[in-house]
Every structure is written in structure tokens, then in C-alpha cells.
C-alpha positions as CSV (number, residue, x, y, z in Angstrom):
1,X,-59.2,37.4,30.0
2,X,-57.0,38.2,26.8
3,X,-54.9,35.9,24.6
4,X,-53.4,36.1,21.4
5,X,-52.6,32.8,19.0
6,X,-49.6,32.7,16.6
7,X,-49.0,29.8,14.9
8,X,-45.0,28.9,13.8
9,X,-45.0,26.0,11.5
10,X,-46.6,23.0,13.5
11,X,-46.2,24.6,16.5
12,X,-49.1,27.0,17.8
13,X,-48.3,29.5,20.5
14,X,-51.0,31.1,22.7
15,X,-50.3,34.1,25.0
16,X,-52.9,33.8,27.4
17,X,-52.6,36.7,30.6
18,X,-49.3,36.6,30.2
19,X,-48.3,33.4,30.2
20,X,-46.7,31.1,26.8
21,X,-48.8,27.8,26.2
22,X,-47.5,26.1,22.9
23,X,-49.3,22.9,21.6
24,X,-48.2,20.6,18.7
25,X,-50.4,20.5,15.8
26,X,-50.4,16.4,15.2
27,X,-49.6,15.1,11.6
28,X,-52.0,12.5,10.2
29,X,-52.0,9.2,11.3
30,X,-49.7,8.0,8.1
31,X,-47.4,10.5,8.0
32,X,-46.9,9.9,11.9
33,X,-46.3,6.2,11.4
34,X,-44.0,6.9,8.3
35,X,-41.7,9.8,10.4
36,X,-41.6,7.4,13.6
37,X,-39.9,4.6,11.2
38,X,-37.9,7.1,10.0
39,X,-36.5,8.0,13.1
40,X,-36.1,4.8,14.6
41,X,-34.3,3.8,11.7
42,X,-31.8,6.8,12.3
43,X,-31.8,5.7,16.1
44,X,-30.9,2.4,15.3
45,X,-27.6,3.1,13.0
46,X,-26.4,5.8,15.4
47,X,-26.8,3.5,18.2
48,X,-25.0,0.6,16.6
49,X,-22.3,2.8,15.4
50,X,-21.9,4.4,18.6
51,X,-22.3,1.1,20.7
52,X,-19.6,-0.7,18.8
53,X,-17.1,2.0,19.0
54,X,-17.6,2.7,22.5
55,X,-17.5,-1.1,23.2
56,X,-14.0,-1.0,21.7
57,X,-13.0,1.7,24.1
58,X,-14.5,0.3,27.0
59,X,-12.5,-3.2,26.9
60,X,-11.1,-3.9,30.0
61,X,-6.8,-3.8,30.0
62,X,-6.3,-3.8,26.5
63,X,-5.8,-1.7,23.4
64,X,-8.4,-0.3,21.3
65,X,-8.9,-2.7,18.6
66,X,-8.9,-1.0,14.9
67,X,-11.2,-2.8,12.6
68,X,-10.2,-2.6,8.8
69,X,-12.0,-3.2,5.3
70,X,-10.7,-3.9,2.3
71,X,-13.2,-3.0,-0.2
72,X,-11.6,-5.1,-3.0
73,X,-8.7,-7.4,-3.4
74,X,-5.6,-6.0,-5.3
75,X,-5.9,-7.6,-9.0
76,X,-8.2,-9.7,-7.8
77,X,-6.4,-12.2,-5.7
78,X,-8.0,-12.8,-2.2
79,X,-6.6,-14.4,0.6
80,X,-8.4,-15.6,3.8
81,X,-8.9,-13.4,6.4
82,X,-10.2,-16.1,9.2
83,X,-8.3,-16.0,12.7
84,X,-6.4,-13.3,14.1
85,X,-4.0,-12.4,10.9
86,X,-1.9,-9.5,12.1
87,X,-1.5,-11.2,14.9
88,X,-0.2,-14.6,13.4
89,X,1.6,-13.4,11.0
90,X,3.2,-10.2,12.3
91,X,2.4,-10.1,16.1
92,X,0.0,-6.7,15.9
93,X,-2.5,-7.1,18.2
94,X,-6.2,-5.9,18.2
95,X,-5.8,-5.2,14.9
96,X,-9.0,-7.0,12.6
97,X,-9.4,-7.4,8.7
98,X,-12.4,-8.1,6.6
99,X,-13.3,-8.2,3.3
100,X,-16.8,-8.3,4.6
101,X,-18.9,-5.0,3.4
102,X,-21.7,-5.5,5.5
103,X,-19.2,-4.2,8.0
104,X,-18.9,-1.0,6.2
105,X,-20.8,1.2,9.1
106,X,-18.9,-0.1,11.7
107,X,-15.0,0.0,10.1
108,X,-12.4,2.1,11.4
109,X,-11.0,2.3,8.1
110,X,-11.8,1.4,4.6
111,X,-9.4,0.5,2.1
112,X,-9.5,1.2,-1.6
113,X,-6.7,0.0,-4.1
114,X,-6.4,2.0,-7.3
115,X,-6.1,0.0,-10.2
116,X,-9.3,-1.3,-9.8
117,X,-11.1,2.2,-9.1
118,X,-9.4,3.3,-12.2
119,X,-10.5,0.8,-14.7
120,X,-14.0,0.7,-13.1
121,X,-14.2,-2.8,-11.7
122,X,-15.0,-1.3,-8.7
123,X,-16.6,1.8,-7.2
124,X,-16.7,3.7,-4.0
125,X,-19.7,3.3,-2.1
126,X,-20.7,7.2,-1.9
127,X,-24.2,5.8,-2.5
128,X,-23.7,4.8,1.5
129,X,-23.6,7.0,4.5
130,X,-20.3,7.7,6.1
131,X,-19.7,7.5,9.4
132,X,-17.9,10.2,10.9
133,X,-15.1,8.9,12.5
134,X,-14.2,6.6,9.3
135,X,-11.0,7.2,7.4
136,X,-10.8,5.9,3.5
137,X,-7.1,4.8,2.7
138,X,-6.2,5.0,-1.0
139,X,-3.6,2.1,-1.7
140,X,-0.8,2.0,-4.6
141,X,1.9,0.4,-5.1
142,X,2.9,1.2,-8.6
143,X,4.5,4.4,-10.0
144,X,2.8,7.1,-11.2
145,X,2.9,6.6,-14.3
146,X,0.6,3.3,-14.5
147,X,-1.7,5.0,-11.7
148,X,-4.3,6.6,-14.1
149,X,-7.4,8.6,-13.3
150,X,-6.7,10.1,-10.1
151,X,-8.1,13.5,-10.2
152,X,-11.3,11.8,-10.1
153,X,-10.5,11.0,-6.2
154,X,-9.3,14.3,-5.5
155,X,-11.0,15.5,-1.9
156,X,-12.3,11.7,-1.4
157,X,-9.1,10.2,0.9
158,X,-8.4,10.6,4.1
159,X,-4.6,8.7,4.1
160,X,-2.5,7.4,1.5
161,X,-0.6,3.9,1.2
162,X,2.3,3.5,-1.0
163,X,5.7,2.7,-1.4
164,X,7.0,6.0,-0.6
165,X,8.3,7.2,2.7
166,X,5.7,10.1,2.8
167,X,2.9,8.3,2.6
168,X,0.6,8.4,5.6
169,X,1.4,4.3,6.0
170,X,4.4,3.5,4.2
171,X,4.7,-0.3,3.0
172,X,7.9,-0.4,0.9
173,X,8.5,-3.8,-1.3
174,X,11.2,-4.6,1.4
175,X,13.3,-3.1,4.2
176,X,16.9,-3.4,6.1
177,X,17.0,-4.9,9.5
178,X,19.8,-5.2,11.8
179,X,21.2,-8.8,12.5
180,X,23.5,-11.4,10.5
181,X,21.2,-12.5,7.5
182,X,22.3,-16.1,5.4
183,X,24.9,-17.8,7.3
184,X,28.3,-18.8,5.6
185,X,26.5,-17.7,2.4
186,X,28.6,-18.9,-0.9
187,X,29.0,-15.7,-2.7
188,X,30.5,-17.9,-5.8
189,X,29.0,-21.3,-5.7
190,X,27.8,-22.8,-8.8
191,X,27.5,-19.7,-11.2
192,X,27.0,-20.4,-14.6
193,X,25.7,-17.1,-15.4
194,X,26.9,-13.9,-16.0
195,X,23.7,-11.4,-15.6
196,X,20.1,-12.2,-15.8
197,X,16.7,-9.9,-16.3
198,X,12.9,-10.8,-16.1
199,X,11.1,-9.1,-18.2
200,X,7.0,-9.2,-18.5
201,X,6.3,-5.7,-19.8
202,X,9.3,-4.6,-22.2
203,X,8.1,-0.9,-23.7
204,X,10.7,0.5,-26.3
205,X,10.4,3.8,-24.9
206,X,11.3,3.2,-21.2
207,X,15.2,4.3,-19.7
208,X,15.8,0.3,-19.0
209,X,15.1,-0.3,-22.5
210,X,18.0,1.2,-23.7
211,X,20.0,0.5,-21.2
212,X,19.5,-3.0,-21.6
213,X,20.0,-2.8,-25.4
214,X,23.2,-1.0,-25.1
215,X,24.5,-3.1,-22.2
216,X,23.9,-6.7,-24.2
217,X,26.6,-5.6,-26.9
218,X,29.4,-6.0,-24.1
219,X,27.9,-8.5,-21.4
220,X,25.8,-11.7,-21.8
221,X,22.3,-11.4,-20.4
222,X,19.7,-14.4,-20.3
223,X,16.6,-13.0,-20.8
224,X,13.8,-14.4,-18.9
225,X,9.9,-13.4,-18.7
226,X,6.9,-12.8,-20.7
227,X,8.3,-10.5,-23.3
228,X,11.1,-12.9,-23.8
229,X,8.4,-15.8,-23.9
230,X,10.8,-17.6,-21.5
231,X,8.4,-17.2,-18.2
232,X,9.3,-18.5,-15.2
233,X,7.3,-20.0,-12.6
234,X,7.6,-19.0,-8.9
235,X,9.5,-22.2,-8.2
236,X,12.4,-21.7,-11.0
237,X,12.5,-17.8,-10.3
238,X,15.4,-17.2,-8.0
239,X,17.0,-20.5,-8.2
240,X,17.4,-19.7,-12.1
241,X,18.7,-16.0,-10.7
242,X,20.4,-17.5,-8.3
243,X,22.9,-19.1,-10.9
244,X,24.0,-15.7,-12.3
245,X,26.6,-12.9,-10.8
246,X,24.5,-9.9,-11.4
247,X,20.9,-9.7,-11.9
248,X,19.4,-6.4,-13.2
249,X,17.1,-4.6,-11.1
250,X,15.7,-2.2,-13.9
251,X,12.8,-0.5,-12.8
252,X,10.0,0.1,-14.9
253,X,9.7,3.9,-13.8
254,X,12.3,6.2,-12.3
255,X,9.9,7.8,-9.6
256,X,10.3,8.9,-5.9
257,X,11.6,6.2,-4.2
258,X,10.1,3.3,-6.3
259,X,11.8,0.2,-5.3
260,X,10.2,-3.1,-6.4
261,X,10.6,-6.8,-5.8
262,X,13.0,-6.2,-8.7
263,X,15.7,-5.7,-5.7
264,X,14.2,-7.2,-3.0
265,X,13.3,-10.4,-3.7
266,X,14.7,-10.9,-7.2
267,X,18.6,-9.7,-6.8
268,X,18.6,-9.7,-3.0
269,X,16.9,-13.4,-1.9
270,X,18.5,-15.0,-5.1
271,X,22.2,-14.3,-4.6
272,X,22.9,-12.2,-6.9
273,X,24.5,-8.5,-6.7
274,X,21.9,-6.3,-8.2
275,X,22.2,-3.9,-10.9
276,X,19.9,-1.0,-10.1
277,X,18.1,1.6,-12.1
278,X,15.6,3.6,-10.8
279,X,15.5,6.1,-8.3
280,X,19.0,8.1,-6.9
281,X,21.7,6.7,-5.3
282,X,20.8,8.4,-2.3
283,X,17.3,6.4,-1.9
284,X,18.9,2.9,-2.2
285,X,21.5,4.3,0.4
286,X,18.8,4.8,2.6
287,X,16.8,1.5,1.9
288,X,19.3,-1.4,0.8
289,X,22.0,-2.3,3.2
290,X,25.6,-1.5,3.1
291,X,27.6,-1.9,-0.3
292,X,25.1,-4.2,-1.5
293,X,24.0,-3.5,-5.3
294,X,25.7,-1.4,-8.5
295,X,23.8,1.7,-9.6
296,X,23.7,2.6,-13.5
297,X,24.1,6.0,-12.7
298,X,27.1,5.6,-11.3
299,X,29.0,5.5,-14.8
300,X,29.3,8.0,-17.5
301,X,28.5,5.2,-20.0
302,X,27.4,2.0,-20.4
303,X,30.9,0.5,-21.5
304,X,32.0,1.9,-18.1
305,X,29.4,-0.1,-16.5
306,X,30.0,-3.3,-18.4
307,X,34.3,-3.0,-17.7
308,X,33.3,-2.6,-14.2
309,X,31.1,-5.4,-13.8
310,X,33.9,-7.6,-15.8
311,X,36.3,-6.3,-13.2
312,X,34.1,-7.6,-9.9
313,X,33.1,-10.9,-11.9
314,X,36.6,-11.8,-12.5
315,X,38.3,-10.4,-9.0
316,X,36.7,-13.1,-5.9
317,X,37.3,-10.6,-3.2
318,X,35.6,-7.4,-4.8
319,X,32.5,-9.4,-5.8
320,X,32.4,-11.0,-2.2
321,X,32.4,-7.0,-0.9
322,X,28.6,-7.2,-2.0
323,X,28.0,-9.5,0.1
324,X,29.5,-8.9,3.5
325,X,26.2,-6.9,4.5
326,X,25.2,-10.6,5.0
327,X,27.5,-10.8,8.2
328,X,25.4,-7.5,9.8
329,X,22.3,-6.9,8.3
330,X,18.9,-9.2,7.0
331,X,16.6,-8.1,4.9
332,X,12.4,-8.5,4.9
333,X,10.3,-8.7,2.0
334,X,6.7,-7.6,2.1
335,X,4.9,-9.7,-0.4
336,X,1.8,-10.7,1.2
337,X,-1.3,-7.8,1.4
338,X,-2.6,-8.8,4.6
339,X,0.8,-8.3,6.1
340,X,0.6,-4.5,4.2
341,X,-2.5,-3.7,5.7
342,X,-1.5,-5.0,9.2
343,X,0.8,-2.0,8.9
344,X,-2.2,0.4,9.3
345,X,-2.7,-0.7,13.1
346,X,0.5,0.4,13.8
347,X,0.2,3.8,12.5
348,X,-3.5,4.3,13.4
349,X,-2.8,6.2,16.8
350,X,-0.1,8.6,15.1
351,X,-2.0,9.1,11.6
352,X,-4.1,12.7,11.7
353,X,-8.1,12.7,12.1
354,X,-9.0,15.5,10.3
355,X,-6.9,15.1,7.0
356,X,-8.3,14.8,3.3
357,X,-6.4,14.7,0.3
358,X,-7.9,17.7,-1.5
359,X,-5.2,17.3,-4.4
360,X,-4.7,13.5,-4.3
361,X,-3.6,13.8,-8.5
362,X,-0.9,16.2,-7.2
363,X,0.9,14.1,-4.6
364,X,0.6,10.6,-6.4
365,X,2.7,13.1,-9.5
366,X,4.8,14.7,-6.9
């Protein structure tokens, strides 16, 4: 009888007449005990991950359900998240939000905004495994130019959530829907005002700037806002609009299709006709309804602005022209972030798996 032993590792392999036998060379007692934690440890997680996504699968006659996490609340307002939100508020079903980060393994999606990754007052958990099938949204609402250390993220995200009509889930300030909007709205009731601007952050070097300081030597503006020291409360905001003609909608920054509440809810819910500066003509065309608002850009100068807005202020019909979108169209503001992240059910199914933003700097400047 021959036989030949190799030993491979912890494994020992005898050949004995021609035939394999391998036996397991047995660790000590301690380090046995410590790798069998170990792994049940491992077992545990995967099964729990697995379980609950299979569970969402698996229920009978209805839609998978997405679960989402915010990781931290936008400027640090919070709102409660108890009850079926999407579903009260916007009529998305199986779609759940938490704030909750013990729920971290089991989300379908995390959510980070950037302003508070930027100035550190929060941090991505990378010190926490991530689950496989997990997609990382990075959220923004604000131009470019006050989103600031993003390179820092480049290769992190999976999707992107902004105001612009690229991103992976768009969530503009406000959109157009067909129907009548306000009836018999009174274009001309009760306005004391010529044109009106709130102002919080007034920076000398900005377009609106200028525009504004060339525009006050032909038209009267009342200035409202921080910078003015005149704020308003939420209360007095659009009724004090509301008392004016035109309201201008001067955007802060004149970036890809950067619309704010400045429009929206401001010009649009107040009364007023706005007077926009921002992006092109073409974007509010495609955003705004129908002959609703004056664009700066419109005029070779800002005396030609100002004759023109005396013209509509003092002729009834041609200022009630900005408001006959009233008779076809509404509009809906977005002002609420749980209504915003509702938005991610409904593009869940359509949005790609496999998709990382390896240049996130790059399309946030684009």
C-alpha cells in the first residue's frame, strides 16, 4: 500500500492507491469560535437584506414598494414623515420615506443634499457597507455657482436630483398643467404698485444687480427683503406682491434652466406679470404657460424695457394679455421636500442600475 500526503493551506490531501482523501486541519478552539461569529454575522446581514427585498417582490397584487432615506434634512428643516406621505399628499403609492438611518441596509435609495455635504455638517457614511442594489441620489436645487466642493463626490452618485430637465429625477420649482387656473381673476384690482423685488442676498457683481440699478432711474420699484431690511413674512409676501403690476423675477444666476420660486410662486401665485431674468427665452417657453411673463433679454436696453412696461401698465387690454393663460392653463408649485422626493418613486422603474457619476463636478458646471 502506497500514499503520498501534500498539504495545501489547511487542507491536507493524501493519495492513497489511487484514490484522493482530503481532511481539514481544525483551527484552535478560539479562533473557531471567533470565525463562526464572524460568519454568522455576515449570514445574518445578507439574509436581512435579502429577506426584505424579496419580501417587497413577493407581495401579493401590488407594486414593489421603493423605500427611501433621506440622510439629512435640506438646511436643516425636518418635517414628519409618519403615515403614508406620497400617498397623502401626492397619490404615489408604495412609495416610503424615512429619515431613519438605522434603515440604511435595507433602503432602496439614499438621499444626500449638497449644501450640507459641502460645508461638512454632514458626511457620507462610507464608513458603512453598501448594499448592492442601493442607489445614492445627490440633491440640489441651487445653481452652480453656490454648489461648492463637488469634485469631492466625483464617482460617489448613482442619480442626480435638481432643477434641470436632465437630471435623472427632475423636480423643477413649479410646472404648467392643462386646465382653467384662478377663476374670473381681477387682472387690475386694487394696484397700488408699480413693480416690486425681494431681495435677501443682493451681490454688486451679479447681472440683476445692474439691471435693477439701471431699471429704478425710469420705473418705481419697492424694495422688499433682507438686503433692503424690509423682510417680509410668509403671510405679507404675495399679498404685498400682489398689489403691484410687475414683480421682478431676477434670478440670482443665469444657469441651465434655473427657474426659482422667484416666478413661480412669487410673480405667478401673487398676481403679478413677472419680469424674468435668468435663463433664455426658450427655457421659460418651455416651462411657464402661454404669454405669461416679460423677458429682459428681450430689449436692446433697459429704457426699452422700462417704455415697454409703461406701455402694458397704462393700456388695460395688453396687460390683461398676461393673464389669459388663466382661462387654459394652472400652474403647481413644488415647495414641500417630501413632495420632491415622492418624485423618485415615480422614476425608480425607468432610472438606470448600473449608472455612477464618475464626473459629478462636470455635469453640476455643465
Amino acid at each position: 500500500m502506497m500514499s503520498q500526503k501534500v498539504t495545501v493551506g489547511r487542507i491536507s490531501f493524501t493519495f492513497q492507491d489511487n484514490r484522493l482523501m482530503a481532511r481539514c486541519l481544525m483551527p484552535s478552539p478560539k479562533v473557531f469560535l471567533a470565525w463562526s461569529l464572524s460568519l454568522s454575522s455576515l449570514i445574518y446581514h445578507i439574509l436581512l437584506i435579502q429577506t426584505f427585498h424579496v419580501q417587497q417582490y413577493l407581495k401579493p397584487g401590488s407594486q414593489r414598494n421603493v423605500s427611501i432615506l433621506l440622510w439629512h434634512w435640506p438646511f436643516g428643516h425636518s418635517y414628519s414623515l409618519s403615515g403614508d406621505k406620497c400617498l397623502e399628499m401626492d397619490g404615489i403609492s408604495n412609495c416610503s420615506l424615512t429619515d431613519d438611518r438605522s434603515t440604511y441596509l435595507t433602503a432602496d435609495v439614499v438621499v444626500f443634499h449638497h449644501h450640507e455635504l459641502s460645508n461638512s455638517a454632514s458626511a457620507l457614511p462610507l464608513h458603512l457597507p453598501r448594499p448592492t442594489a442601493q442607489r445614492w441620489v445627490w440633491l440640489s436645487l441651487e445653481p452652480p455657482i453656490n454648489n461648492a466642493n463637488v469634485k469631492q463626490f466625483n464617482g460617489v452618485f448613482n442619480w442626480t436630483m435638481s432643477y434641470r430637465h436632465d437630471a435623472d429625477i427632475p423636480i423643477p420649482y413649479g410646472k404648467t398643467l392643462p386646465g382653467a387656473g384662478i377663476q374670473g381673476f381681477q387682472s387690475f384690482s386694487d394696484r397700488s404698485c408699480f413693480a416690486s423685488w425681494v431681495v435677501s442676498k443682493y451681490k454688486p457683481n451679479q447681472t440683476r444687480t445692474d439691471v435693477y440699478q439701471s431699471l429704478k432711474k425710469y420705473i418705481p420699484i419697492q424694495v422688499y427683503g433682507a438686503w433692503n431690511k424690509k423682510p417680509l413674512p410668509d403671510d405679507k409676501l404675495l399679498p404685498t406682491i400682489s398689489k403691484c403690476l410687475f414683480y421682478l423675477s431676477f434670478e440670482n444666476s443665469e444657469a441651465k434652466d434655473y427657474i426659482s420660486e422667484k416666478m413661480w410662486r412669487n410673480a405667478f401665485q401673487a398676481g403679478s406679470v413677472p419680469v424674468v431674468l435668468g435663463p433664455r427665452r426658450a427655457t421659460y417657453e418651455a416651462l411657464a404657460p402661454p404669454h405669461s411673463f416679460i423677458h429682459v433679454a428681450d430689449f436692446k436696453s433697459v429704457s426699452e424695457l422700462a417704455t415697454y412696461l409703461y406701455h402694458v401698465a397704462a393700456d388695460k387690454q395688453a396687460y390683461e394679455e398676461y393673464f389669459k393663460w388663466h382661462q387654459t392653463h394652472r400652474i403647481k408649485t413644488y415647495t414641500d421636500w417630501r413632495e420632491r422626493l415622492c418624485q423618485i418613486c415615480l422614476k425608480y422603474p425607468s432610472l438606470p442600475s448600473k449608472k455612477v457619476y464618475q464626473d459629478l463636478e462636470g455635469w453640476v458646471n455643465s
